[in-house]
C-alpha positions as CSV (number, residue, x, y, z in Angstrom):
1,X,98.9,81.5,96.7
2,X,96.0,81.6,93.9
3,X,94.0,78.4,93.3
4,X,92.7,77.8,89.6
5,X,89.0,76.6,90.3
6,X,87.6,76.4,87.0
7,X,86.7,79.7,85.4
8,X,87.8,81.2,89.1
9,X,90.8,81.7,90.9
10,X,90.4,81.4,94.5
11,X,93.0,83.6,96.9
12,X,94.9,81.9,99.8
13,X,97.1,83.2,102.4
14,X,99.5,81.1,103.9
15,X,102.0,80.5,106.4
16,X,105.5,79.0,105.0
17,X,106.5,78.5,108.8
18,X,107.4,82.2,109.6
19,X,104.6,83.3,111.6
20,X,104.9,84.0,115.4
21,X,101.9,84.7,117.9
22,X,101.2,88.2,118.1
23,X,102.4,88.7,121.7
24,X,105.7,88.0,121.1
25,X,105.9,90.2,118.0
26,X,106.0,93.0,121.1
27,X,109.8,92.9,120.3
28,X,111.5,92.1,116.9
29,X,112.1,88.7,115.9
30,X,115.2,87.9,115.1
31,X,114.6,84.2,113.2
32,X,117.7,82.9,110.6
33,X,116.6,83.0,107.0
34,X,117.6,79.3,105.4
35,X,115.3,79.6,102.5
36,X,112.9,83.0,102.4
37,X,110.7,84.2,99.7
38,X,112.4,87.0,98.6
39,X,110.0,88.5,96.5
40,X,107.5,90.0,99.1
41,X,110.7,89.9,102.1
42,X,110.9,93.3,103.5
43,X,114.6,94.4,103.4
44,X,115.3,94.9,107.1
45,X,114.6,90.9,107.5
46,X,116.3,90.3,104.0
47,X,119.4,92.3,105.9
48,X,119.4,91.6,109.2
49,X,116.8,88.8,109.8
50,X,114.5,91.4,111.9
51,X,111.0,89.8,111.5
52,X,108.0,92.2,112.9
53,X,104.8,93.4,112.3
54,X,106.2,96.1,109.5
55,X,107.5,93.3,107.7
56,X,104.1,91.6,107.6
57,X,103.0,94.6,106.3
58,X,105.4,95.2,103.8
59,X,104.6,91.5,102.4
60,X,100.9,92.2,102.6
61,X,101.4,95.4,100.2
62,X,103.5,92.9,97.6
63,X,99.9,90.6,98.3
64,X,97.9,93.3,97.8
65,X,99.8,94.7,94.6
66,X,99.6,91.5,93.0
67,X,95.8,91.2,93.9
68,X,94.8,94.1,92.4
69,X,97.1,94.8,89.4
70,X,97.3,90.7,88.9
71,X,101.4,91.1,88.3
72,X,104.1,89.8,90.4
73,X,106.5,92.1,92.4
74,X,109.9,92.2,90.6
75,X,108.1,90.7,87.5
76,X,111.0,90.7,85.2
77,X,113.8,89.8,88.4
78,X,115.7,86.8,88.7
79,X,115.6,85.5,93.1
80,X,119.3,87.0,93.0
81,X,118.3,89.7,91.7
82,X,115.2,90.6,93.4
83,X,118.0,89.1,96.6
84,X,120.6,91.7,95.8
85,X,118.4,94.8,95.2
86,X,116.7,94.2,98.6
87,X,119.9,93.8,100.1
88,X,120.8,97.2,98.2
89,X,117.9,99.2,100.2
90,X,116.2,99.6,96.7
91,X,112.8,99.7,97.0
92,X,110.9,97.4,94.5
93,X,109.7,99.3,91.4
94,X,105.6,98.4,90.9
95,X,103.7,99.2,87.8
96,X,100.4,100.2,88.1
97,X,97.8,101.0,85.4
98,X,95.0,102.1,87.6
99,X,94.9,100.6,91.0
100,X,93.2,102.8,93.3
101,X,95.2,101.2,96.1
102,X,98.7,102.9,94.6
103,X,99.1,105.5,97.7
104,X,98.2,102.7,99.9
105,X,100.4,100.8,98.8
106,X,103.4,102.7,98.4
107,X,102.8,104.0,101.9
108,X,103.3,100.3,103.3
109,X,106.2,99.6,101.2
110,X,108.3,102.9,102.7
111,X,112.1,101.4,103.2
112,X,111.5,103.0,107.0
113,X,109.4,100.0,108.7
114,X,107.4,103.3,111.2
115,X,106.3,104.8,108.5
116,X,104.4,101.7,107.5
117,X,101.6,101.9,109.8
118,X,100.2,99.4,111.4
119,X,98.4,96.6,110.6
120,X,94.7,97.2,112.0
121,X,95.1,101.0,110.5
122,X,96.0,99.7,107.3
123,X,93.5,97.1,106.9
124,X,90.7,99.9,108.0
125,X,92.2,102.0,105.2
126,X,91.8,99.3,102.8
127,X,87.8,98.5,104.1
128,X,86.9,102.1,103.9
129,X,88.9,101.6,100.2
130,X,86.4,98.7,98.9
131,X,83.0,100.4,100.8
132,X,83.5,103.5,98.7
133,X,84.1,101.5,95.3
């Protein structure tokens, strides 16, 4: 969620009630969807309800893409649509002008939730990312 704080925006991440201590992300959640925010769901929980660290990253990719290009995933989408192309295995379309993080992200946003990564490797990657800049 972004924050309007005068002439500054100020970046907070928050938990909608999804989030599970890390131990017992050992195994997939498996958690019923009632009402999900479908544009940063990855699509094996948008499918099948399978909550796990690959989907975190997948939704912190969408996060990240929207930090650094300042657009929305699915910018132009309708829910049902953003809903049915998920559903579809169709991976979201992002356009980038010149974010150095494009590979990075793309990477975390592969439809195959091991080829993601994982978390602490990704956030490394995106640390080394901001030193060098």
């Amino acid at each position: 969620m972004i924050e309007e704080t005068g002439h500054f925006y100020r970046a907070k991440i928050c938990d909608f009630g999804f989030s599970v201590p890390l131990s017992e992300l050992e195994e997939v959640q498996k958690t019923p969807i009632v009402s999900a925010p479908w544009r940063i769901l990855a699509p094996e929980v948008g499918s099948s309800s399978k909550w796990s660290i690959a989907s975190d990253i997948w939704s912190f990719a969408l996060l990240m893409y929207s930090v650094s290009t300042r657009k929305r995933p699915y910018e132009n989408l309708t829910t049902n649509e953003v809903k049915a192309r998920l559903l579809s295995g169709i991976p979201p379309h992002l356009e980038y002008d010149s974010s150095p993080y494009k590979d990075h992200i793309s990477r975390m946003l592969s439809l195959d939730p091991k080829a993601r990564g994982d978390m602490e490797l990704n956030c490394s990657s995106l640390e080394n990312m901001l030193e060098v800049q």
